[in-house]
Each structure stands twice: as C-alpha cells, then as structure tokens.
N, C-alpha and C positions, 0 to 999 in steps of 0.2 A: 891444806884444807880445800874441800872445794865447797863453794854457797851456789846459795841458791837453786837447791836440789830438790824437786819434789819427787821424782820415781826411779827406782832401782831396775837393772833390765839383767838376771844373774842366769849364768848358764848351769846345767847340772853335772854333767857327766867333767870328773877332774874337779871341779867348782865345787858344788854341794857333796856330792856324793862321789868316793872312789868304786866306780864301777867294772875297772880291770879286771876281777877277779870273776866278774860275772860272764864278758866280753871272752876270756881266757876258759874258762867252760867249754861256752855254747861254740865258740870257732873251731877248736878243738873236735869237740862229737859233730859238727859239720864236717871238719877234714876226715875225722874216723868214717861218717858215711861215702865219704867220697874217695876212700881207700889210701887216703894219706897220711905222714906222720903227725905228732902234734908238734907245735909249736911253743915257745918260749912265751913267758908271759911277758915279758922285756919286748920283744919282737910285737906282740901285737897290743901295744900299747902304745906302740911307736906309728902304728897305719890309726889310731880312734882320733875323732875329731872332725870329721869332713862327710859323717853320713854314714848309714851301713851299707849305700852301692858300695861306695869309694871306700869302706872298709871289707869288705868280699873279694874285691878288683885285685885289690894288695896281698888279703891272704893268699889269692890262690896265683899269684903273679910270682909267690918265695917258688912255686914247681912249674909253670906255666910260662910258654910266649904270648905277644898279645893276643891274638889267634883263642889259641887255647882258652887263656881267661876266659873270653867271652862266649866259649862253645858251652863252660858250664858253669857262667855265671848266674843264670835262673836259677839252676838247680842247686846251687849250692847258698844263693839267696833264700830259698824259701825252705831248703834247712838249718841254717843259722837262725832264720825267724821263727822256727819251729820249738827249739833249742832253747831259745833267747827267753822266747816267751814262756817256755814252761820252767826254767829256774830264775827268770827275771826278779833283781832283787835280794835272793840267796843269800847271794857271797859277799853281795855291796857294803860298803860300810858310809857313813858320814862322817865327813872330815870333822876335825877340832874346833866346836863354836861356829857349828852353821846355825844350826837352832838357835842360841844364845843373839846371833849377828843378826838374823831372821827379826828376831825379836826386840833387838836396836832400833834395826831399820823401822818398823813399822810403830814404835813408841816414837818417834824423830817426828812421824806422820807419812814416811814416803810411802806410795802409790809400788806395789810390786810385779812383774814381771818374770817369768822363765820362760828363755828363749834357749830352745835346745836345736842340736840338728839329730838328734834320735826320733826315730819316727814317733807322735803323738801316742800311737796304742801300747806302747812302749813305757814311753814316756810319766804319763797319768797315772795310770798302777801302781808304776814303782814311785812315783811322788806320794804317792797314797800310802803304800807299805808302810817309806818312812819316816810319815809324817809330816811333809813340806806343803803337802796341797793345799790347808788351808792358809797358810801364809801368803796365798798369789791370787790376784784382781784376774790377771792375765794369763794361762801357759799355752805356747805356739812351738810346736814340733816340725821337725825339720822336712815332713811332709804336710805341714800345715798353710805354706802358701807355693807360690808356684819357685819360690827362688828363696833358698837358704845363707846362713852365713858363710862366708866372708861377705856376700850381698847384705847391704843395709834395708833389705826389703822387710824383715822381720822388725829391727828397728824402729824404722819409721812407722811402721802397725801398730805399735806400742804406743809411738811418741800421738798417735792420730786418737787410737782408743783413748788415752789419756787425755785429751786434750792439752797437750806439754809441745813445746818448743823443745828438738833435741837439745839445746843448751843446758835442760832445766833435768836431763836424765842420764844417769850413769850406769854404762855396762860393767858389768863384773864378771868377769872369765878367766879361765886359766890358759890361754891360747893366742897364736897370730890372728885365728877363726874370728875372735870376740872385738880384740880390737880394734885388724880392720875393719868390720862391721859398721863398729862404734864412729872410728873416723869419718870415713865416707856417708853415716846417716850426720855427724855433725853433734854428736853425745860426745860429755867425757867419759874416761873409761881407767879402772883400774885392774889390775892383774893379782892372782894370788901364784904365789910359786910353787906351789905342792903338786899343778896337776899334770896334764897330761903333753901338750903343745906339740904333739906330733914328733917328740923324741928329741927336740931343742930346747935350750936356753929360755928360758921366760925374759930374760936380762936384755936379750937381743932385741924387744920387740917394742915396738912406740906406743906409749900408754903414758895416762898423769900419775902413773905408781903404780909401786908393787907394795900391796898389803898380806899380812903375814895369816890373817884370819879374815872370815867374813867380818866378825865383830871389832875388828878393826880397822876396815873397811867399814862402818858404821861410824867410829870414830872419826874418822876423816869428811865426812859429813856435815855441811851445816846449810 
C-alpha cells in the first residue's frame, strides 16, 4: 500500500491507451512518402516512448546512417505529423479498467495529472476522443515545457500546481521514461506491465510495483 497519497501523475500512451496501432499507421504512410518499406508493428513499438523526434530518429535510423537520419528528419517529421494527426485515435484502444481505475482514483479524492511525452496537439484530442479528458486537473505534453521525461521537470509542475510534496504523489507508467522521472522528482511510482518500455522488461525497472490495471493501482492507494 502506499498512504498518504493525494495525486496521481498517469502517463497515456502504453498506460491508458494502446496507441501502437495508431503509431504503426501513420510511420508507415511517412515511410511510404519517403519511398520506403513498411515496417513491423513489433519494430516500432520498440522506438515509442521518448517523443516523436526520438521516434522519427529511430524509424528512419532501420535504412539510414547518422548522417542520413538527419538530412531527412524534418521531412519526415512533419509527415508523420501529418499522418498522425489525421487518423489520430482511429486505431487506439483503452486498456482493461482505465475508466473504471480513473474513477477509483478520483472517488479516493486524489488530485489527477497526465504527463505524456506526445506532443500536447496530439495529446488533448485524443484524450478527448476517448474520454479521459475530463478526469485530469492537469494534462502536460511532451512539448509542453522545455524538458521532458525521463527529466523530473514535468513532475515537479504537477507536484508545484498541486501544491503536493512529491512524497504525497504517485506516477503511473508503463516505462523506464515514468519511473525515472518519478525517482529523481522524489514521487512514488508504480508500473503497469501491458505497455510499451521501449521493447524491455517492465520487471527490470525500479518502481514501488507492478500493478495489473489502473484500478488496481487505485487499490493500492490510501
């Protein structure tokens, strides 16, 4: 159990929502624009996590030197964005008892948060689509300050909006991304194992638990 909890800080992408299939789209008709083949949905589920640069960098890094990546990393940035944003959503699904967990958490009384590193214009819509937006005080996109996670800067925005001691607030992610975060702002932090971690182990990574749902994650709560 952990006490003395008053606000949740949950990530979406892996966490709330399986968003691979949306990601596995729009990279895809990026590569098709840029004369390339498609790739595995395995494959670029393995580069989500760390931003859409550093998810661009990596697609085009499976045919490219470094060099290369970066001759046509604009270009292929602002068509994945293109892409992204016109089926953003689509294909997403919500994991088992996020709503239901949503809905724990906030009967408990805690204070909610979504801290993503998908960029904000991204981000907002598709919490909208599927419902999550009215559950959050707070949502901060991964271009919503100047330094994202694995940085505790998004974190501590929370713990400062809230007026909350990181002691008093726990991240919820599926990632190394969430829980470093969480350490170095000084939050406890739990993991869910379904999502995405950059193609490792959820097991391997230092957190107070791995919970099997959000709503149980609620449970663990007091």
């Amino acid at each position: 159990m952990l006490d003395n909890i008053k606000a949740a800080i949950i990530d979406l992408d892996g966490t709330m929502l399986d968003t691979a299939p949306d990601f596995h789209v729009a990279v895809n008709r990026m590569r098709a624009d840029l004369g390339l083949g498609p790739l595995a949905m395995q494959t670029i589920v393995n580069f989500v996590g760390k931003g859409s640069e550093n998810l661009m960098r990596r697609v085009l890094a499976v045919d490219y030197d470094e060099d290369g990546v970066e001759q046509r990393f604009e270009e292929a940035l602002a068509s994945y964005q293109e892409h992204y944003l016109a089926i953003n959503g689509d294909y997403a699904t919500l994991y088992p008892n996020v709503i239901e967990g949503l809905q724990a958490l906030k009967a408990k009384g805690l204070r909610l948060a979504c801290v993503t590193n998908k960029p904000i214009a991204f981000a907002l819509p598709l919490m909208d689509k599927k419902g999550l937006y009215p559950f959050f005080d707070v949502i901060y996109g991964g271009d919503s300050l100047p330094k994202k996670k694995p940085d505790p800067m998004p974190l501590l925005q929370v713990c400062a909006d809230f007026s909350l001691q990181p002691v008093q607030v726990v991240a919820i992610g599926d990632s190394s991304n969430d829980a470093q975060a969480a350490r170095a702002a000084g939050c406890r932090v739990l993991n869910v194992p379904y999502g995405y971690n950059h193609g490792e182990p959820i097991h391997n990574v230092d957190s107070d638990g791995i919970v099997p749902t959000l709503l149980d994650a609620a449970h663990q709560i007091s």
